[in-house]
N, C-alpha and C positions, 0 to 999 in steps of 0.2 A: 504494500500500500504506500500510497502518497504522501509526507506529512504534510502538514497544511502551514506550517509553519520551521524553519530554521534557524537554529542558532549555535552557536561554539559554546563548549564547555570548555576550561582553560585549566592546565594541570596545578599543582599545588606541588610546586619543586621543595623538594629536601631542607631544610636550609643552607647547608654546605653547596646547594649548587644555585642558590636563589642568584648571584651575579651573573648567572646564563642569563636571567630574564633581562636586565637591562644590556647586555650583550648583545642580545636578539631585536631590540628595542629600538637601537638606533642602528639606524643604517650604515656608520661607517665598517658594520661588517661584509657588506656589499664590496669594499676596497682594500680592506684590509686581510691580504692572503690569511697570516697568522689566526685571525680570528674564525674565518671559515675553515680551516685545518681543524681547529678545535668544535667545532661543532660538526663537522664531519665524524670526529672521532667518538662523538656522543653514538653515534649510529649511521655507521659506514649506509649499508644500504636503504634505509630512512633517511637521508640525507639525498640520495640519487633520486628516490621515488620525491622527495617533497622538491624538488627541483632546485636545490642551492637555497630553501627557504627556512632562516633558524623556526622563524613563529610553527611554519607547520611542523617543522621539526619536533619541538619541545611540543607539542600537540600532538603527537604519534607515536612519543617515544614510551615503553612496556615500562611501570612502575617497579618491574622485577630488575630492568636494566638502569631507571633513575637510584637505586638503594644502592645498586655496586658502585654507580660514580660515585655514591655520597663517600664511599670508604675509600677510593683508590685517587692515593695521594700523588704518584705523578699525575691522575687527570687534576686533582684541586690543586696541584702547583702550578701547573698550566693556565688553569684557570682565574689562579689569584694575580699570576704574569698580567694575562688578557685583560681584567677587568681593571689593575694599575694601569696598564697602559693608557687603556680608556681614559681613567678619570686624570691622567696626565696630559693625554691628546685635548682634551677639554678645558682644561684650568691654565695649559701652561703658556707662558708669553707665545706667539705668532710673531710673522713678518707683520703685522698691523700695527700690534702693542709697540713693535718699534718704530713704525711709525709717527705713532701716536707721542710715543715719550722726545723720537726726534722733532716733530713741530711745535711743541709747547716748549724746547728747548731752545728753538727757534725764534720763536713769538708769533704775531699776527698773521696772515698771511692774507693780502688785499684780495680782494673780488677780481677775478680773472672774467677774458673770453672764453670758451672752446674755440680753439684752431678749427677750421675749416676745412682743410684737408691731412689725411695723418702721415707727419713726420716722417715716418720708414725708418726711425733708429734702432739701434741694434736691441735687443731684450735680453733679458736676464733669462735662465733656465728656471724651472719647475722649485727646488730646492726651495724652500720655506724655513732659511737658518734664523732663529731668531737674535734681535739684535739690541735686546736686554740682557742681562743675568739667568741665566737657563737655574730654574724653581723658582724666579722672582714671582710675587703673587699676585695674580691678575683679578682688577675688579669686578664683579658682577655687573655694575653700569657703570661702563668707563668715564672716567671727568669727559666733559668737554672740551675737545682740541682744538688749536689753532685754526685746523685747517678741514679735518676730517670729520664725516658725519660718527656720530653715536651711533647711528642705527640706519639701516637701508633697507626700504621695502621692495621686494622685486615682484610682479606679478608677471606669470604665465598661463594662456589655455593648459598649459601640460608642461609637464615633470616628468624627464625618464633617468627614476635615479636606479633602479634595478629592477627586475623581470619579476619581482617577487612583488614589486608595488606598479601593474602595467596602467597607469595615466599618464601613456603619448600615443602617439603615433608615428612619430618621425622625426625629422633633423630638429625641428624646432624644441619639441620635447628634450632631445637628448640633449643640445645642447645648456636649454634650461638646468636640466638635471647636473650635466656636468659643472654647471659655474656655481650653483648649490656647493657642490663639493671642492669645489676649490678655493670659491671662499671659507669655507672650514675649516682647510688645510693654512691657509693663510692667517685665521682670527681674522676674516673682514665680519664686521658685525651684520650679515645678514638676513632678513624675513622673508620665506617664501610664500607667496600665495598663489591659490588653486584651487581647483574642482574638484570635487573626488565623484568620478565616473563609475554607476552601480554594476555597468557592462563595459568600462574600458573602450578600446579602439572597437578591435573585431579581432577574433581568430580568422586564419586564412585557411582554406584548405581548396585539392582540387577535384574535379568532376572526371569521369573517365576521359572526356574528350578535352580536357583541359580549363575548364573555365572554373573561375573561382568562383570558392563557395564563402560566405559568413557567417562566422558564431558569433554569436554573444554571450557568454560566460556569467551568470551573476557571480559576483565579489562581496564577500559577506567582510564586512569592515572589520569585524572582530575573530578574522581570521588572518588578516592583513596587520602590518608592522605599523599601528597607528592606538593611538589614545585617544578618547575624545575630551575636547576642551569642557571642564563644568566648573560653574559658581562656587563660591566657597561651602557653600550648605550643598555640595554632591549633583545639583541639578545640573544637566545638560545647556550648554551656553545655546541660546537660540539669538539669531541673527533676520531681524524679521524686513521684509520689504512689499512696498504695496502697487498692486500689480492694475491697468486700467479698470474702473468699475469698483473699484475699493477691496478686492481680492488678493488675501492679503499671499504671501509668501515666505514660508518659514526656511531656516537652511540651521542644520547644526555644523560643528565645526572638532574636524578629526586634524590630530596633530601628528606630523613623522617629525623623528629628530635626526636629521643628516649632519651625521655629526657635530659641530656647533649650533649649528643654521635650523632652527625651528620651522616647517613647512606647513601651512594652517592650507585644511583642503575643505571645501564649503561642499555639503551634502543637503539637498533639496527631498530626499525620498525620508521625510516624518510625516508622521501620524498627524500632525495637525495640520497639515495643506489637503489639498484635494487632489485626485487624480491627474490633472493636468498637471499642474505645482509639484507633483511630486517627483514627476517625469522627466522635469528642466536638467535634472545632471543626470540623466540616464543612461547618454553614453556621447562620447567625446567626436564631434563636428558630425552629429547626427541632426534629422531633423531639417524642418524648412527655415524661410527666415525669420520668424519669428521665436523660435526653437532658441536659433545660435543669438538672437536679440536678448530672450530670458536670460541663457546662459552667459551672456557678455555683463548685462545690468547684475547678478549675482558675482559674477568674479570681480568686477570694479566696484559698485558701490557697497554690495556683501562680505567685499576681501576688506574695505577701509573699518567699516565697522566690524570684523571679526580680527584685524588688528587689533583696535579700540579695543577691543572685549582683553584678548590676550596679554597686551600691556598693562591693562588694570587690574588682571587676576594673578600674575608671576611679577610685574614690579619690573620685566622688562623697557627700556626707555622707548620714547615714541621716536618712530622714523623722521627721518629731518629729509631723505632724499627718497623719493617714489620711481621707481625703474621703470616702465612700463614696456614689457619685452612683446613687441609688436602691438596693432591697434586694438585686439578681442580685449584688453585689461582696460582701454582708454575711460571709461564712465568712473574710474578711482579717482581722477580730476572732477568731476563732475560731486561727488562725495566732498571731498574736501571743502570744494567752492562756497557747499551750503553746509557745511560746518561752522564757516567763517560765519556767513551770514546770519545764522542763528545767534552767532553770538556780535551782530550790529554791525560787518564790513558791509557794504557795497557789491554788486555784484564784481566792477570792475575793479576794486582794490583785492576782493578774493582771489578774482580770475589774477592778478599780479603775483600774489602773493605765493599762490598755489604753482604757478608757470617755474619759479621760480629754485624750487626743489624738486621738478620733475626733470625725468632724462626721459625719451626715449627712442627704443630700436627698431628699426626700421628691416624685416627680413626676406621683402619682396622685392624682384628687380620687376615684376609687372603687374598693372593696376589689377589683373583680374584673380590675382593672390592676393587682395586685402578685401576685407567682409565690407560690402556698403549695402545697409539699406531704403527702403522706399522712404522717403518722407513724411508722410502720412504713419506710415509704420511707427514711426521712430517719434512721431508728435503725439499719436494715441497714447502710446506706452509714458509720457512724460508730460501727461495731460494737469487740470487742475484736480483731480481726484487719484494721482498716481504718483510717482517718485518724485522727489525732490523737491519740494515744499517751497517756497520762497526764489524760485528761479523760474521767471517766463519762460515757457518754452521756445519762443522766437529764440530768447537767447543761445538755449541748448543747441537749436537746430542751427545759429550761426557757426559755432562751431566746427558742425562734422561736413556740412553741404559745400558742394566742388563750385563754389560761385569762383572761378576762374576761366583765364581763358583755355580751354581742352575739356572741361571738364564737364558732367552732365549734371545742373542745376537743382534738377530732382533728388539726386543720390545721398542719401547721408554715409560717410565716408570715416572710417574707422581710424586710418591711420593719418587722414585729413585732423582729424578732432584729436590723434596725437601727437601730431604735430604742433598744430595751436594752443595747446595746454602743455607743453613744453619748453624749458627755456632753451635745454640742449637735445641734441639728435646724431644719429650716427647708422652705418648701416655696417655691417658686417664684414666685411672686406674695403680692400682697397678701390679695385676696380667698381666695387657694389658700393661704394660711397659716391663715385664717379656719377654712376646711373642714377643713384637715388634722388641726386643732387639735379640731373636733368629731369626727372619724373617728375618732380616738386615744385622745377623754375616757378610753374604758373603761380603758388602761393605769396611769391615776393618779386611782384611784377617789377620789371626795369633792369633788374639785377640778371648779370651772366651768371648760368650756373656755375659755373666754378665759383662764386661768390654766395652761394645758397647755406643757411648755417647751418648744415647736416657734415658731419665727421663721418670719420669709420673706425671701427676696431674691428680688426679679423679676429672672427674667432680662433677658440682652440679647442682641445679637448683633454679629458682631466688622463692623465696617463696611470695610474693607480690603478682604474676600471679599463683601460681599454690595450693594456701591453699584458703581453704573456708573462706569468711566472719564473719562467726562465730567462725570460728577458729582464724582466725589473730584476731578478738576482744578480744579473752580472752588471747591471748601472751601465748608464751613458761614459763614466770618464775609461771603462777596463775595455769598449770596442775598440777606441785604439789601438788597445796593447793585445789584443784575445789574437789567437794565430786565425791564420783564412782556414785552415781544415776545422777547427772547433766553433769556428763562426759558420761554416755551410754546413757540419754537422748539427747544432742548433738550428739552420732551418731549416733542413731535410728532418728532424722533428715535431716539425712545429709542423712541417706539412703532410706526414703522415698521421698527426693529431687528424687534420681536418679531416682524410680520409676517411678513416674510420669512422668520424662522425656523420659526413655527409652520404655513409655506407646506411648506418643506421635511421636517419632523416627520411634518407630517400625511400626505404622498405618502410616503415613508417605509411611514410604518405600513399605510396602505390596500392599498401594496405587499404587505407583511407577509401581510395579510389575502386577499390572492388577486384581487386588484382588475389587472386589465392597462391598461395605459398609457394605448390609445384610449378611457377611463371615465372619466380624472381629470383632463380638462381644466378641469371646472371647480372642481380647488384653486386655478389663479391669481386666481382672485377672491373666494380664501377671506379674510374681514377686511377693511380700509378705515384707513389710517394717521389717517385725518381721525374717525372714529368713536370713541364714547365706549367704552373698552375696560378689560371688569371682568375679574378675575384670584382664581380660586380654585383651590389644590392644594395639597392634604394625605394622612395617612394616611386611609383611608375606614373608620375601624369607624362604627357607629352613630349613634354622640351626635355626631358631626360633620356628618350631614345631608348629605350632598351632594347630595342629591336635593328637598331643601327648596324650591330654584327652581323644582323640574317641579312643585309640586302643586296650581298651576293652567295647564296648561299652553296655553290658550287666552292666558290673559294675558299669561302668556311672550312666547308669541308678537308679539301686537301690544307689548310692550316693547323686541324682536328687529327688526319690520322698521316703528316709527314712520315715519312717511314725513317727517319732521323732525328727531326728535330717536330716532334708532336709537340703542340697544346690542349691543356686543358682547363676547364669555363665553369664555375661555378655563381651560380646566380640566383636572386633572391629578391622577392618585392613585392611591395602591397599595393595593387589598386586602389579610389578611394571606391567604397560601395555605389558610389553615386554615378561613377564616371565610364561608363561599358566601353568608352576607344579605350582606357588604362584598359580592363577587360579583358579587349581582343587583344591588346599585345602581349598580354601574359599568355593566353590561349594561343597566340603565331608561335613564342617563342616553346613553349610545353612542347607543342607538336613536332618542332624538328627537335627538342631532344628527347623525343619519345622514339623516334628511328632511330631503329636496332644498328641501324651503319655507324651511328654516333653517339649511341645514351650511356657510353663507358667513357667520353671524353666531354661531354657538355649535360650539367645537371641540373634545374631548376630544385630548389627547395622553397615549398612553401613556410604561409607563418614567420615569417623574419621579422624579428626581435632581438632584444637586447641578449638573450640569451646563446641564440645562433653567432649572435654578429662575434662573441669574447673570444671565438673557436675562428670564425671566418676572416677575419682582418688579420691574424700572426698566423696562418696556413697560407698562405695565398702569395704569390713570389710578384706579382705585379697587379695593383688595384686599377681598374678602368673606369675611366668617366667621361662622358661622350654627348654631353648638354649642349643644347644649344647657344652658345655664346651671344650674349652676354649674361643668360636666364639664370644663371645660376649664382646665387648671393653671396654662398661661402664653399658650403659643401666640404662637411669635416670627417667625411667616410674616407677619404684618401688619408686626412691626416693619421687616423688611428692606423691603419694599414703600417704606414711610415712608421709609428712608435717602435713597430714591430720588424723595422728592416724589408718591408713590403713597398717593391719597388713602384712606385706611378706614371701612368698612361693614359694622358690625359686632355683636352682641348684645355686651352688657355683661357680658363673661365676661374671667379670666385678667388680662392685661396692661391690657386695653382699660377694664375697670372701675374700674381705678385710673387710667388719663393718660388718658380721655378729654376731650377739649373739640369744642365745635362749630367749634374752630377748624381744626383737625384731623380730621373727617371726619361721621360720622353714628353713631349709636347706634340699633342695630334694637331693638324694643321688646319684651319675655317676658310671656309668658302663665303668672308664676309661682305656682306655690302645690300642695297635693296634693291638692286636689278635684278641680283640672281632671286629664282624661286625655289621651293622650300624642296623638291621634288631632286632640282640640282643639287642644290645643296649638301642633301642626304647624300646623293652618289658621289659625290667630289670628297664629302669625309670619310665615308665607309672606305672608297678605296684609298685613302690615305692611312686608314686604319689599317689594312691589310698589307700596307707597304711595309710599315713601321713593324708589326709584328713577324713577316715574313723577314726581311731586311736586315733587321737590328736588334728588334727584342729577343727572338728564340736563338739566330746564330751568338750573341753574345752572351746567353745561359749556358746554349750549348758546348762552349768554345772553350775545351780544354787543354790545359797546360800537359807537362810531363808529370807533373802529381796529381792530376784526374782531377783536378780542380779549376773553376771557371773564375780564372785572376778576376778580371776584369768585373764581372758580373759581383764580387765579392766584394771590391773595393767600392764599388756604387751603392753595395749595402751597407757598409762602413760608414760609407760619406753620410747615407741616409740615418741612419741613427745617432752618429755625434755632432752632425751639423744642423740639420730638419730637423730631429727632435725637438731638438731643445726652442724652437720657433713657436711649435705648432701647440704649444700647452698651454691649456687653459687657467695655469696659474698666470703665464702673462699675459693673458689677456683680460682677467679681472686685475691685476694692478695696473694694467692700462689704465681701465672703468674705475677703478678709485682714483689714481692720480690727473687722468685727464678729463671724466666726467664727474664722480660723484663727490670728489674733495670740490671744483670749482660750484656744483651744486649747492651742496651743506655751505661754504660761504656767504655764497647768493638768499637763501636761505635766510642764515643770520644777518644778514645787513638790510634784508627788504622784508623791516616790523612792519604790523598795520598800516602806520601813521607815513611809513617812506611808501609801501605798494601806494595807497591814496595817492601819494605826491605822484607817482609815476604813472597813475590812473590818470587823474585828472591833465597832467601835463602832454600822455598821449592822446586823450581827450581832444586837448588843444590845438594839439599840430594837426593831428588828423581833417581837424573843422579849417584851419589856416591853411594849410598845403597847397590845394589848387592855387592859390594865388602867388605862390615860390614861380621864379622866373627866371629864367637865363638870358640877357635879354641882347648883349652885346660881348664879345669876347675879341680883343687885341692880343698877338704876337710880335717882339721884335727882338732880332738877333743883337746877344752883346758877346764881343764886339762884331758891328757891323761888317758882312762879310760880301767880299765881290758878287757881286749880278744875284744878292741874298742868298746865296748857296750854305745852308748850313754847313757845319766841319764841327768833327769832336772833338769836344774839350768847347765848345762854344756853349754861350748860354741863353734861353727863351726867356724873357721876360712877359709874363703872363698880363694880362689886366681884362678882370672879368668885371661886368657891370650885371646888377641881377636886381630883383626884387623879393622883397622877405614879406609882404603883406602884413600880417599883424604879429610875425612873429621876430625875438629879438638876434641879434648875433651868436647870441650863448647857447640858442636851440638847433643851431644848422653846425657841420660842416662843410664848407666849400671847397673840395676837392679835381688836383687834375691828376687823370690817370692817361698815364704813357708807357708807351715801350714798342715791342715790336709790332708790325700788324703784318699779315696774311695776304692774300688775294685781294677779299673782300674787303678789306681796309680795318678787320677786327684787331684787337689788341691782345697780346697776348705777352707772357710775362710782365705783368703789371705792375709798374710802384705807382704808389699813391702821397702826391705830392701836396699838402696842407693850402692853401692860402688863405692869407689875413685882410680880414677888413682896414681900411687906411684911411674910411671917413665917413662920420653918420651921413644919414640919407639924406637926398637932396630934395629941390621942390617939387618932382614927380614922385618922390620915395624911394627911390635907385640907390642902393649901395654898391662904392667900388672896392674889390677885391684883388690881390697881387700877390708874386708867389716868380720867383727865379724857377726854372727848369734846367736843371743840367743835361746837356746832350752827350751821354757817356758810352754809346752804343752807337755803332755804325750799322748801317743797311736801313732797310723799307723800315722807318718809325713813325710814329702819330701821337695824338694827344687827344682829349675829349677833358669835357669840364663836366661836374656833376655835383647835386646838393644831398647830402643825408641829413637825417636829423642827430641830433648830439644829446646823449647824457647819462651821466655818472653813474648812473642804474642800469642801463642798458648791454646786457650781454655780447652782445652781434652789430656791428653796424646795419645787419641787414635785419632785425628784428623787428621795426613797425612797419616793416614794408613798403619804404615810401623811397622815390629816388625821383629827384628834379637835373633833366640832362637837358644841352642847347635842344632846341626846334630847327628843324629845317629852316626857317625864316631869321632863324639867328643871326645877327650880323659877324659876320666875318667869321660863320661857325669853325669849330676846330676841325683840323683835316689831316693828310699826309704830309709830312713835312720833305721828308729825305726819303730817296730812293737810288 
């Protein structure tokens, strides 16, 4: 029979072994090999069957087996190691505390911009040496720093911090999850927030003829490595929100502890909402638009007040900087605003105040990757009988709607609204700050993208979770010194690991499929540990190509069964349930490795997760990635490959286009530009793709010395682990996000109280209403010294003199700027300085101010100049922040031009 009801019973450990429980509790035993060794050892095969999970572990383990642990003193020595370590991993100074102690040792540190495009300096490695007194005592709510926030809230759709807590999906998720953990490792004082999914993603599996199928799995919370957040009297913290029509919405609030980093996940499925209401986190980017609209107004204005809740019940300090990791978290702004207001700001001095300590990321390179809904949609749900009290909804809706030029009027636009509730922004790479930076122009009309105030940080990923055991034992500094035989014998392990696994996966799956026993004798000869073994698994929409390898498939082939130098393809990826072309390409690609001429050299595995990927990324001797260029934002599945000496093959997109070298793998070649069509496209990289591997990649695996080893191929992997490694980690790329976004945030923060947002309210207020009347109205150049038949020469100097109009606004509000340098074709400028001028005399009888400003002519060839007004002030992050730029008009006198040529 059926119960009608489910729930966990949870064991009552020993007392000698009660530190398993908080062991199993927090996550950092997801990273921490030692700690999983020791809970393996609680119950070797209970630990296989609960799939690397302590909770279910300790849930399954025989009361006959918890009484012998209680006696057996090497396990409680073990154990008393693990759980010191813990409470030392937790307490003890970090790279942060040193921070912390170095900028109050320092003093102030002024209100910075963000940079606009990212530096490219070199990064420090992974290592987190602390740089206080190692036992000094670290406080529960650190003083207040110079420079550094106390507390940083990061909000995500999804967290993939291990396969035992599955809320993600994909790059997005894991990336979320990775910087969880590496701010931990670091002591950055971070807050996670999130959804908790009662169905997760989806299980994948496939159909006889190949097409995917989905599960959805209920997730019973109290089976899962989480606590729920409750009141001091034991009650359940509820987190209540009110839905159109006065229906209300409740959400309780389940806590994971990643290792420092507290993760609060908002749960919708109680007893006191309704059927609909309960449904809102049912499962992760399910559901129409209205669905992911619940689900977005829950993670942003539900994640602000299950904060609020959290810091009032544990004495945690309140976040001073707001992350918002893409635009589903954006309505957290929206929270805050009428927070303020509640307690007597303005809309506009909250909207200041609030812009002010937000960051956020930016992880689409295309519009139809960010959630925007209808208008209408988004006006009902934020009506006067519905969220947010004291905030006209005109206002909300100016926010998120594309009123620019490209944009669609209707649309409310998620990463539009976090944008403009943001002071800083960045997108994820180098190249993808590039894009981002044109995606966005329209928001700060006048302005050339490269002047748009969006940054980048490339990601990273946390190496702890994504390198092999073998590999983090021997450390980045000892591949130097390791011989090439003990360095290819380590990966010809590492890839016979995979084998075996992808033996057992794939019998698994065909199982699935309806395949009986007597049919699949020959998976034992699926693969070849001695074989050259390429690795690709990702999400599959479109612009990722996974089918770019079939589109010659003759050729395929003879690169599959060389009778020298074979290859072999191991592959992996989720459709979204919604998207049938993802679908069929899963179903093209199944079918050719379902022929028996090639299903021992090319393998689909379904379900790819975090748990597949720990096995897939350090087996795989070259990782492929074959997007459409520019489409790809970051894309940090090559990087983990790399941790692991896993060489890359790859178009020049994302991560790859900024740390390429030939030393580190291969660069597939693009058929860029907008004449060609997408059809060409495809054939001009596929067979580029086949060049490369045919060519380069398999003869240099192949290609052995007189000690049966491939020099060459060896030192490329060398190169890749102590050089790339150390790039591509996600510890440097969260002390990026503290030093170059959320210290300059926490600043901004502190220096814009109430009383200064007001002043900056009202004074954008100002200019906004003055502006159209800003004017350029006359511009003079003359050469000093005066040069034959006026022929500029360098070293010579432009004497500027601008005549313009300020309308009602004073000198102190503008500045009057010329920008030169080289120009183009087009007569565009390009390496730009920006050269100040000064007013030289109040206004005359029409109200013209004159403006002046020497130009050094320091640069030979094609140069120009242009004159332009911003607005000026001391509050102002960006020159480009109110969005306002007064340039000459065509009817300019004597507008500015090409000078030298």
């Amino acid at each position: 029979m059926k119960a009608i009801r489910r729930f966990s019973v949870r064991p009552v450990l020993p007392e000698p072994l009660r530190p398993l429980n908080r062991l199993a509790r927090n996550l950092r035993w997801s990273w921490h090999p030692e700690t999983r060794e020791l809970f393996e050892s609680v119950d070797p095969e209970g630990w296989r069957e609960s799939g690397g999970d302590p909770v279910r572990l300790l849930g399954a383990v025989p009361l006959s087996r918890l009484a012998d642990l209680a006696e057996d003193r090497s396990f409680l020595r073990r154990l008393t190691a693990a759980a010191d370590d813990l409470h030392d991993y937790l307490t003890g100074p970090r790279w942060y505390q040193g921070r912390v102690a170095a900028e109050d040792r320092a003093g102030p540190t002024p209100v910075e911009s963000v940079p606009t495009v990212s530096s490219g300096a070199p990064v420090p490695s992974d290592a987190s040496v602390p740089t206080v007194a190692p036992g000094a005592p670290v406080p529960s709510v650190p003083p207040a720093p110079s420079g550094l926030p106390t507390a940083i809230a990061y909000f995500s759709p999804e967290f993939g911090i291990t396969a035992a807590l599955p809320q993600y999906s994909g790059g997005l998720g894991i990336l979320a999850g990775d910087h969880l953990k590496a701010a931990s490792d670091l002591g950055v004082p971070l807050m996670g927030v999130g959804l908790l999914y009662r169905h997760g993603y989806f299980r994948q599996s496939l159909s006889r003829d190949g097409w995917q199928q989905e599960h959805y799995p209920v997730l019973d919370p109290d089976e899962l490595p989480l606590t729920q957040l409750c009141e001091t009297d034991g009650r359940p913290v509820r987190i209540p929100l009110t839905l159109p029509g006065g229906r209300p919405l409740h959400a309780r609030v389940w806590q994971a502890q990643v290792g420092r980093v507290p993760l609060l996940l908002l749960d919708s499925d109680v007893e006191e909402n309704g059927h609909g209401e309960r449904e809102v986190t049912d499962r992760l980017y399910g559901g129409g638009s209205e669905h992911r609209l619940l689900q977005e107004m829950l993670l942003g204005i539900g994640g602000v007040r299950a904060l609020r809740a959290y810091c009032r019940l544990t004495g945690h300090p309140e976040p001073e900087v707001f992350h918002t990791n893409e635009g589903h978290a954006g309505f957290q702004g929206l929270e805050r605003i009428r927070e303020l207001i509640a307690d007597g700001a303005d809309f506009d001095t909250a909207h200041e105040a609030v812009r002010a300590g937000t960051v956020f990321t930016t992880h689409t390179p295309v519009p139809a990757g960010i959630d925007r809904f209808d208008r209408e949609l988004v006006a009902r749900h934020f009506g006067d009988d519905a969220e947010l009290p004291g905030i006209e909804v005109e206002r909300i809706l100016a926010l998120g709607m594309e009123t620019y030029p490209g944009g669609e009027p209707n649309l409310f636009n998620m990463a539009v609204m976090g944008l403009r509730l943001a002071q800083r922004a960045n997108g994820v790479s180098t190249l993808h700050g590039r894009v981002s930076r044109e995606m966005f122009a329209g928001l700060w009309p006048g302005f050339d993208p490269e002047e748009v105030p969006i940054t980048s940080v490339t990601n990273g990923v946390h190496a702890p979770t994504w390198t092999a055991p073998e590999v983090t034992r021997l450390g980045a500094r000892q591949f130097g010194h390791l011989g090439d035989s003990e360095l290819w014998e380590l990966r010809r392990t590492l890839r016979k690991r995979l084998v075996a696994e992808v033996r057992q996966r794939l019998y698994a799956s065909w199982r699935q499929r309806g395949a009986g026993t007597a049919e699949l004798g020959w998976i034992d000869g699926v693969l070849d540990p001695d074989v050259l073994t390429i690795g690709f698994a990702r999400r599959v929409p479109s612009y990722k190509r996974l089918t770019l390898m079939l589109r010659d498939q003759d050729r395929l082939m003879e690169l599959l069964l060389h009778p020298e130098r074979p290859v072999q393809i191991v592959v992996a990826g989720k459709a979204h349930p919604a998207d049938d072309g993802g679908k069929r390409l899963v179903q093209e690609l199944v079918r050719f490795a379902d022929d028996p001429r090639v299903r021992h050299r090319l393998v689909f595995l379904p379900d790819y997760g975090m748990g597949m990927a720990q096995n897939l990324y350090p087996g795989c001797d070259v990782w492929l990635n074959n997007p459409l260029r520019p489409l790809e934002a970051c894309g940090t599945s090559g990087m983990k490959a790399a941790l692991n000496g896993c060489l890359n093959l790859s178009v020049l997109d994302g991560w790859w286009d900024e740390w390429y070298e030939p030393d580190f793998g291969w660069a597939i070649p693009t058929a860029d530009g907008d004449a060609i069509d997408e059809t060409r496209r495809d054939d001009l990289e596929a067979a580029a793709l086949y060049d490369l591997l045919e060519q380069r990649v398999a003869p240099r695996f192949y290609d052995r010395g007189l000690d049966g080893l491939p020099g060459r191929w060896i030192a490329m992997v060398r190169r890749t682990l102590t050089t790339l490694g150390p790039k591509v980690l996600a510890g440097r790329m969260v002390r990026e996000y503290v030093e170059r976004l959320y210290a300059p945030a926490a600043r901004s923060h502190r220096a814009l109280t109430l009383e200064s947002a007001a002043e900056l309210a009202v004074w954008k207020t100002r200019i906004r209403a003055a502006w159209p009347d800003v004017a350029v109205d006359h511009v003079e150049a003359h050469l000093t010294p005066p040069a034959p038949g006026g022929a500029a020469e360098l070293g010579s100097t432009l004497s500027l003199r601008v005549r313009m109009r300020l309308g009602a606004l004073d000198p102190a509000d503008v500045e009057v700027q010329a920008v030169a340098g080289r120009v183009d074709d087009t007569d565009h400028i390009t390496d730009a300085t920006h050269v100040p001028l000064k007013p030289t005399a109040g206004p005359d009888l029409e109200g013209s101010r004159l403006y002046e400003a020497p130009l050094a002519l320091n640069r030979t060839g094609p140069f120009g100049y242009t004159i332009r007004v911003l607005p000026t002030h001391p509050l102002l992050s960006h020159p480009a922040e109110p969005g306002l730029i007064a340039i000459p008009s065509e009817t300019t006198s004597e507008a500015a031009g090409v000078l030298m040529r």
